[in-house]
N, C-alpha and C positions, 0 to 999 in steps of 0.2 A: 863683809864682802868675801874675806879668806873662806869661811864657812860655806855660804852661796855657794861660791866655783867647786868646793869641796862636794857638796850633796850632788849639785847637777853632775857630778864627774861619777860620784858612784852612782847617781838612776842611768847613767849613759852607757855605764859600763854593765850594769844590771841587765838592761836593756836588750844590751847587744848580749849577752850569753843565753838571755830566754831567747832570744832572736834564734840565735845558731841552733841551739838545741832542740828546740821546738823542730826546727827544718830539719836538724840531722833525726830526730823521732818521726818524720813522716817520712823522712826517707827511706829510713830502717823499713818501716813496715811495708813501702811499696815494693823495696827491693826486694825479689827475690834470693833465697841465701844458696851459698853450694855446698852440694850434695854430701854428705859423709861416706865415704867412702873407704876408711880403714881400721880396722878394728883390731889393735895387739897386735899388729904387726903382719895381720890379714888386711887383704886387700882387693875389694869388687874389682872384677877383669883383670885389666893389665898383666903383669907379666907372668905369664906361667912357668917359666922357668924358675923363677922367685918364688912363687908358689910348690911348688913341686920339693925344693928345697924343705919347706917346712911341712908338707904332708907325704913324702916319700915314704916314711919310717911306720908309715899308717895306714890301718884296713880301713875301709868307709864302708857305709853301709847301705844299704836301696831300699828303701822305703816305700816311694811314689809309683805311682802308675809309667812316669815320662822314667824311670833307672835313672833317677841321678843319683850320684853318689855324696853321702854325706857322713863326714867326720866329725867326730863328737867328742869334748874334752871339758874335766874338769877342771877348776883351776886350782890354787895350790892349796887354798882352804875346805875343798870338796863344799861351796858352798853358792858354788856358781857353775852354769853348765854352757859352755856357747856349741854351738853347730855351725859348721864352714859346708854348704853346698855347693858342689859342682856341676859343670854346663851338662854334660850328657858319661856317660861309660868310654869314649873314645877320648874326650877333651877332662880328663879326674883333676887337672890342674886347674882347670880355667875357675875362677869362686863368680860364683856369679848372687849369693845369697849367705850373710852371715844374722845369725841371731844368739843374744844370750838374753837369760835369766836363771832368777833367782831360784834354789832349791834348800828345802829342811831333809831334817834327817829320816822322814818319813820316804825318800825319793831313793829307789834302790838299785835304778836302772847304772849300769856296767861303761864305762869311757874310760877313754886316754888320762892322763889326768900331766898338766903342764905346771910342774913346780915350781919354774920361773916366771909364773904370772900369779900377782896376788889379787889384780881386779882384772877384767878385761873392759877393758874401754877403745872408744874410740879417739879420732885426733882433734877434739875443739878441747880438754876429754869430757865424754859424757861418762861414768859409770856405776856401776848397783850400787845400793848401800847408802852405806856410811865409813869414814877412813880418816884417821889421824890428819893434820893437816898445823901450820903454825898457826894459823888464825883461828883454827877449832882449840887449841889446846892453852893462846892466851886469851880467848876471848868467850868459851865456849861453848861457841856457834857450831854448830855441827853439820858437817864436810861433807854434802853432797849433791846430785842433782835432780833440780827440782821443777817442775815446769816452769818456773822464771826463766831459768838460765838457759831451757831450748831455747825458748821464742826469743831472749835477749840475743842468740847468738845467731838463730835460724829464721828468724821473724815469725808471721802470725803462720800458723799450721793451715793446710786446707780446710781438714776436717777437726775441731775439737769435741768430743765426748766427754761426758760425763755423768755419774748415777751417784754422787755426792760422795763415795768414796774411794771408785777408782776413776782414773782420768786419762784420757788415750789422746796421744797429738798422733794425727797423719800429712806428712809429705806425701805429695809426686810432682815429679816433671815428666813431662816428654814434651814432642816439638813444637805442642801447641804454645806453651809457656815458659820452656829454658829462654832463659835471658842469656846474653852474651857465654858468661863466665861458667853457665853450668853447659854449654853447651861444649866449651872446652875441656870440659872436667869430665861429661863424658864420653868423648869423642876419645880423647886420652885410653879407656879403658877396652876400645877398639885399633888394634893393628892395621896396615895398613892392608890393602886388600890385598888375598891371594884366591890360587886358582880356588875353582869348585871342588864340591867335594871334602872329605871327613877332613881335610886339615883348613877350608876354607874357615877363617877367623870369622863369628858374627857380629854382626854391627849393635849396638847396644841405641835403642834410642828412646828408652824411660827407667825412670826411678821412682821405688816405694820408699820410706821411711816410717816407723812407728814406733812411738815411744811410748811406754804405759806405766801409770806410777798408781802407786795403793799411800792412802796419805799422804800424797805429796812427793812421796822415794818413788825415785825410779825403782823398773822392778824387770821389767823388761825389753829388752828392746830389738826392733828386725833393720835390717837392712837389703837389700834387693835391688838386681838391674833386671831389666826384659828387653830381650830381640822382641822386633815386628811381629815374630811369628809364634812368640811364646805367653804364658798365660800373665796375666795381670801383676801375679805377686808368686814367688815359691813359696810361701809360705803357707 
């Protein structure tokens, strides 16, 4: 009898955790996830004076057709390159576009170079490579991110690609699809309104995301906001 009560007690409890789980995995996937939005201590919109802070001491460069300005740094192993773009020539603070990846020694082009960053990552953290870690060095498993861990973190991508060896997830939201929490998240990255004109703050109301790995390693990755009136991606 002791037995009996014993078995129904663990298929009950078995039960109930496929139960939960099962609903917390569909949940995951229908949820929409929010946005990334910081990368090393860069930060899409929000506060330009924060910003400014950490690119004051730096030229940027104009590339595009639209002059915006972009700043460009290596990191402390010259072995990664990220880009910080800015909203226009009058707003050099505002970042409205960050992107890194990976470079070899073949890559000769001229940057900042920020010694006190040995990866650049983002805040779930996503970043390049591979990096020392306790669980890579007792068990080793080796330390990095890999399309599991977006979609664990970010759910299913819009778009996923693939040509069997490289692999590209894409995000976006805008007002069609922001759920609650992302809509907070970018509203955040917009001040509160001011007059017209070059100091008027713009309203942000979509997001790109793209993440691209070569075997499975990250290898690159973009982040990006867009005004109404601006192009799809800076990228």
């Amino acid at each position: 009898m002791k037995n009996i009560v014993s078995k129904s007690a663990f298929y009950l409890l078995a039960f109930f955790i496929f139960t939960n789980v099962s609903n917390f995995s569909a949940s995951a996937q229908t949820a929409r996830p929010v946005p990334e939005l910081t990368v090393s201590g860069f930060r899409l919109g929000g506060d330009e004076e924060a910003a400014k802070q950490l690119l004051q001491n730096y030229s940027p460069r104009f590339e595009n057709e639209s002059s915006q300005p972009k700043y460009m740094f290596y990191n402390e192993y010259g072995n990664q390159v990220m880009t910080v773009t800015a909203y226009s020539k009058e707003r050099p603070f505002l970042i409205v576009a960050i992107e890194v990846f990976a470079v070899g020694k073949s890559y000769q082009n001229r940057h900042y170079q920020l010694k006190d960053k040995s990866y650049f990552e983002t805040e779930s953290p996503f970043f390049l490579g591979t990096r020392p870690s306790a669980t890579s060095m007792l068990f080793g498993a080796a330390n990095m991110t890999g399309p599991k861990e977006i979609i664990k973190k970010k759910g299913a991508p819009d778009k996923d690609e693939s040509d069997g060896k490289t692999r590209i997830l894409r995000y976006r939201f805008d007002n069609a699809n922001l759920g609650e929490t992302q809509k907070i998240k970018l509203q955040e990255t917009s001040a509160k309104s001011s007059p017209a004109g070059n100091n008027a703050q713009p309203v942000f109301t979509s997001y790109n995301a793209e993440y691209r790995f070569v075997k499975n390693e990250l290898r690159r990755f973009m982040l990006s906001i867009q005004t109404a009136d601006s192009a799809a991606t800076a990228f």
